[in-house]
VMD Tcl script that draws the C-alpha trace (Angstrom):
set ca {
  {85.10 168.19 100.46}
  {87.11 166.13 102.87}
  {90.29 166.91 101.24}
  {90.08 170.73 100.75}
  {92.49 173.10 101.43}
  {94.15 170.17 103.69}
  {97.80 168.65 102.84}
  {98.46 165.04 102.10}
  {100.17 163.42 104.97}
  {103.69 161.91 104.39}
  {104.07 159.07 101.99}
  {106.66 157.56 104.57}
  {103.36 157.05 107.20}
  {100.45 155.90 105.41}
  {102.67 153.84 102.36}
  {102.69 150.76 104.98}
  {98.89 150.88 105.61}
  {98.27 151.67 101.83}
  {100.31 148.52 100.54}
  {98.85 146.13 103.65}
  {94.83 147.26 102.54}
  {96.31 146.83 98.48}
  {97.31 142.97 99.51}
  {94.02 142.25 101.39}
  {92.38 143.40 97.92}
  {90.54 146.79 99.06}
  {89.13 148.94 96.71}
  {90.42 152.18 96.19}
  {87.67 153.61 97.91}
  {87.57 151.08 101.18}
  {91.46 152.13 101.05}
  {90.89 155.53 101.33}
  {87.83 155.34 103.91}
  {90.08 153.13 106.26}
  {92.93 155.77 106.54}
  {90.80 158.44 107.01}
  {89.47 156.70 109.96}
  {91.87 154.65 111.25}
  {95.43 155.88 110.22}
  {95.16 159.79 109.16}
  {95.04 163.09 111.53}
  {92.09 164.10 109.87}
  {92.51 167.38 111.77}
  {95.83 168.34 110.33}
  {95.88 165.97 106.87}
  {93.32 165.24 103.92}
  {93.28 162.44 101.20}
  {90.90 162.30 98.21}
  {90.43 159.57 96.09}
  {92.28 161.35 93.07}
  {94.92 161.73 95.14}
  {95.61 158.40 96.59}
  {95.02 156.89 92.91}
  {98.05 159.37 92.22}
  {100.12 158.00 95.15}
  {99.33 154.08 94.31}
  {100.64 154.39 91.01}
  {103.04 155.95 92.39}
  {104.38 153.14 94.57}
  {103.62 150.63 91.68}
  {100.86 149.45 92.87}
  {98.28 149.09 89.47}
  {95.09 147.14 89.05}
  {94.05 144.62 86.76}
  {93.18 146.35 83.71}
  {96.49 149.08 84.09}
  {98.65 145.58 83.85}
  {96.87 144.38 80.80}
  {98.56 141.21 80.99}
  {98.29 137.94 78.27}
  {98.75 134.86 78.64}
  {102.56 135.45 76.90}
  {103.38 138.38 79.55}
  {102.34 135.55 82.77}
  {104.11 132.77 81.07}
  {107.35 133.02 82.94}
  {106.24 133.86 86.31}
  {104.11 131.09 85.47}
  {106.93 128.81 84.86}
  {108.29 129.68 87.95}
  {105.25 129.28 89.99}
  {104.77 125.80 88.69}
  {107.78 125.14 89.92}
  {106.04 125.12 93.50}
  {102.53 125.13 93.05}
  {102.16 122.44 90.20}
  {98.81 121.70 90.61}
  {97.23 125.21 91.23}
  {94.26 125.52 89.94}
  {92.41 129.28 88.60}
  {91.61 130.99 91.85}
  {94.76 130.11 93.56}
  {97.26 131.19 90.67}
  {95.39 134.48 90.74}
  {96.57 134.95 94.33}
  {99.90 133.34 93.79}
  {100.55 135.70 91.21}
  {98.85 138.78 92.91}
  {100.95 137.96 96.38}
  {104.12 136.71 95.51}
  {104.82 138.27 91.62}
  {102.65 141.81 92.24}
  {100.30 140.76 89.49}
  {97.17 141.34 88.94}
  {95.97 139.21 86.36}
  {92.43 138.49 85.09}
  {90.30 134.97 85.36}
  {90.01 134.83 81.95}
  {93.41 135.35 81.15}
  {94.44 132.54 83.42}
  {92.09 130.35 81.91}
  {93.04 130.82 78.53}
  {96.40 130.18 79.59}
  {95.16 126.79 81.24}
  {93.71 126.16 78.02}
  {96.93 127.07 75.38}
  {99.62 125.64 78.16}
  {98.13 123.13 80.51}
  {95.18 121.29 79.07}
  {95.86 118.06 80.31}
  {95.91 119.68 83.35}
  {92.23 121.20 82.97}
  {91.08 117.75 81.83}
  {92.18 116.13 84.90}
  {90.69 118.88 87.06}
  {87.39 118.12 85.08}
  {87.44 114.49 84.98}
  {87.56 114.15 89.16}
  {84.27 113.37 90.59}
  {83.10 115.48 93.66}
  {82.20 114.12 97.45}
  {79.86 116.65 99.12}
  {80.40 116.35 102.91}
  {78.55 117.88 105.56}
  {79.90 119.59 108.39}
  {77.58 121.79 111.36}
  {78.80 124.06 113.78}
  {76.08 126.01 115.70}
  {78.57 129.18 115.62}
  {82.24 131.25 115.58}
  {83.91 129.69 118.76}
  {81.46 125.98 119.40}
  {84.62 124.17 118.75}
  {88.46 123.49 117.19}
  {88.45 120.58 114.99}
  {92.06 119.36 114.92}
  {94.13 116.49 113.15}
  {97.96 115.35 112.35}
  {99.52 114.69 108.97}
  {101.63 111.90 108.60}
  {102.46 112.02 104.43}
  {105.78 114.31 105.47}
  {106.71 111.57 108.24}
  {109.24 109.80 105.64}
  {111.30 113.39 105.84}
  {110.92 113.34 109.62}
  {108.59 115.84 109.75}
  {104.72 115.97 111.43}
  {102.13 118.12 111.05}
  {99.24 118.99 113.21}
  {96.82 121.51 113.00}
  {93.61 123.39 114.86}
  {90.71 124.48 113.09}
  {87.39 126.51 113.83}
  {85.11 125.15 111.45}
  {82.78 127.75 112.05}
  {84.75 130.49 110.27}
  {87.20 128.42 108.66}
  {90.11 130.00 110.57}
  {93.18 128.06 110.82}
  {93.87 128.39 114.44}
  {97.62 126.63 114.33}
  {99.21 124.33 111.48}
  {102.52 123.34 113.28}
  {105.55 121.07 112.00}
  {108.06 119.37 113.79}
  {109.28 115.61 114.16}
  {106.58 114.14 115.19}
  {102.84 114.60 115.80}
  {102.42 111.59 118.57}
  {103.24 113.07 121.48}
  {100.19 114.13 123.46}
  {102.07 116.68 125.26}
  {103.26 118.73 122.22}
  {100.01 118.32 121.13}
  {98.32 119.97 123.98}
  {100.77 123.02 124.00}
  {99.88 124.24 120.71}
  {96.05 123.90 121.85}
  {97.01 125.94 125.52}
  {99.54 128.42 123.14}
  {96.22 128.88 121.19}
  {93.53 129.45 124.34}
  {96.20 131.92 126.20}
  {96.67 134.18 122.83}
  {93.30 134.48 122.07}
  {92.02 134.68 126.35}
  {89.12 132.27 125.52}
  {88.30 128.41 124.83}
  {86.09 126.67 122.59}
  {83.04 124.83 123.76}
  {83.84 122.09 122.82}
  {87.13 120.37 120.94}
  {86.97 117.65 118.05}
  {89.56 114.96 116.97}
  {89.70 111.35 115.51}
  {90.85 108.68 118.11}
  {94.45 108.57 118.47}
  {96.18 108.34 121.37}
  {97.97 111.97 120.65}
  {95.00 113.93 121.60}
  {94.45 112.70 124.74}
  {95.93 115.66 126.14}
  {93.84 118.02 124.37}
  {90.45 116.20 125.20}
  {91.95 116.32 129.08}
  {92.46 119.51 128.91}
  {89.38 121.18 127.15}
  {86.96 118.72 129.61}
  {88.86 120.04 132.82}
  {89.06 123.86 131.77}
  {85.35 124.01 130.79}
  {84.30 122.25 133.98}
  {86.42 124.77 136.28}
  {84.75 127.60 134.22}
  {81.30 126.11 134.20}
  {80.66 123.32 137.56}
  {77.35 122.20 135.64}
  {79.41 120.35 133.56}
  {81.17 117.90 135.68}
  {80.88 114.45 134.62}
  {80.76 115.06 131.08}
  {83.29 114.84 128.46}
  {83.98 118.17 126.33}
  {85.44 116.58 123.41}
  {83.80 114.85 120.80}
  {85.70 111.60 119.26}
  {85.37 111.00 115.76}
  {85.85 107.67 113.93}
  {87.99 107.80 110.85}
  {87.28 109.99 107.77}
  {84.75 111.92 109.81}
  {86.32 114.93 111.14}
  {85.84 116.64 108.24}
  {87.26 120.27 108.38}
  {91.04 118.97 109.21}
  {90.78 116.69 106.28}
  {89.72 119.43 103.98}
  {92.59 121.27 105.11}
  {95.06 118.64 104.14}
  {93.53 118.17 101.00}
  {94.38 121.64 100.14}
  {97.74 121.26 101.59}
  {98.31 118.38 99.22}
  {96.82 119.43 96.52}
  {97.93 123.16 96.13}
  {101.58 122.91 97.76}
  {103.05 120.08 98.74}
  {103.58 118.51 95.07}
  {106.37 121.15 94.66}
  {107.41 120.78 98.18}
  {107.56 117.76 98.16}
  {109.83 117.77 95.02}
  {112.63 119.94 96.85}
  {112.47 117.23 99.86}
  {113.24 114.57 97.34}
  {115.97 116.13 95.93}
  {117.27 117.02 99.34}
  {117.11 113.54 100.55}
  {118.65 112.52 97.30}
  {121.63 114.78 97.66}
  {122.16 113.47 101.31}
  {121.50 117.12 102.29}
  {119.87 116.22 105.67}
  {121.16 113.86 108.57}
}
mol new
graphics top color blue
foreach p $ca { graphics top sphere $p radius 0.5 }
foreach p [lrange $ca 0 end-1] q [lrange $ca 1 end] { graphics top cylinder $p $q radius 0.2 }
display resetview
């Protein structure tokens, strides 16, 4: 046994690893594997999985079925989370509620709470016809896909963000008070390439005047890198409603967050709380 005769190490140095694996959903096994591998003197200290299921309950830290929560015991975190997040659907209330309450609550509980609380809610979820779009990327790293936001401009602020399509990573989502300027644009693209030491292939955006910089810059780093490809263009212009992975992205935005958001903005502007 990998535990015997060994002593557990101190609570004090694997409690931060423990509680970072429990919020990336790890299983009490994967937890266990990871810090004897990565975080544990395996030569000095043992863990076992009786053990660590002793020291996560311990710290709080209980699955699904130990919280045996209803649809009554979510209702006020709920109520609070609406608050924010009106328009939520299943999967994301499950995280909202695992990440920002420390609950662990089952799909079926959160739909039967859709169903007793919010069914006009589930009926307009239902009643919204699907568009299937298709996006191709030939791999991880072919290109960044990026686009600005303009529905925040009447508070002054602008979004912009960077995605590889490939993986779906969100590669920057910035805010400030505007999203025009080509320069500002083309720092958070260079703030990107220099953290991560490499550049896509190629680079993606719709036709505005703001990503000029960007397209500049992508065309004239790949074609110091790689002489072949002078005379070409490494960025791919798309017409409107085509660059699909951005657009996706603000659709979540908008649908999952900004409706409370957008609320506290209101009242802000409403108060005269901002200049």
């Amino acid at each position: 046994m990998p535990n015997q005769h060994k002593p557990t190490p101190p609570l004090d140095e694997i409690a931060p690893h423990i509680l970072r694996l429990w919020k990336t959903r790890q299983t009490d096994r994967n937890i266990v594997r990871i810090l004897r591998e990565k975080h544990i003197d395996t030569d000095r200290y043992g863990i076992g999985l009786t053990k660590f299921r002793e020291i996560r309950e311990g710290m709080g830290l209980r699955r699904t079925r130990q919280q045996g929560h209803s649809i009554e015991s979510i209702r006020d975190a709920m109520i609070d989370l609406r608050q924010m997040y009106p328009k939520a659907g299943i999967r994301e209330v499950i995280s909202l509620l695992f990440h920002e309450r420390d609950i662990s609550v089952a799909r079926s509980v959160v739909s039967s709470y859709f169903a007793v609380y919010e069914p006009e809610l589930v009926r307009e979820r239902k009643a919204r016809s699907l568009k299937r779009r298709r996006f191709w990327a030939a791999g991880v790293n072919d290109l960044f896909a990026v686009d600005q936001h303009d529905k925040w401009l009447r508070f002054g602020l602008g979004l912009h963000t960077g995605i590889e399509p490939f993986s779906g990573r969100i590669m920057w989502i910035r805010v400030w008070h505007s999203n025009r300027n080509p320069q500002l644009i083309l720092s958070y693209y260079l703030d990107t390439i220099e953290e991560l030491g490499h550049m896509p292939l190629i680079t993606q955006s719709d036709l505005g005047t703001e990503n000029f910089g960007i397209a500049n810059a992508q065309t004239l780093l790949r074609q110091h890198y790689d002489p072949d490809l002078r005379g070409t263009l490494q960025h791919r212009w798309m017409r409107s409603k085509k660059n699909v992975m951005p657009e996706i992205t603000w659709s979540q935005l908008r649908r999952r967050f900004t409706p409370g958001f957008e609320t506290l903005l209101d009242h802000g502007v409403n108060e005269g709380w901002y200049d």
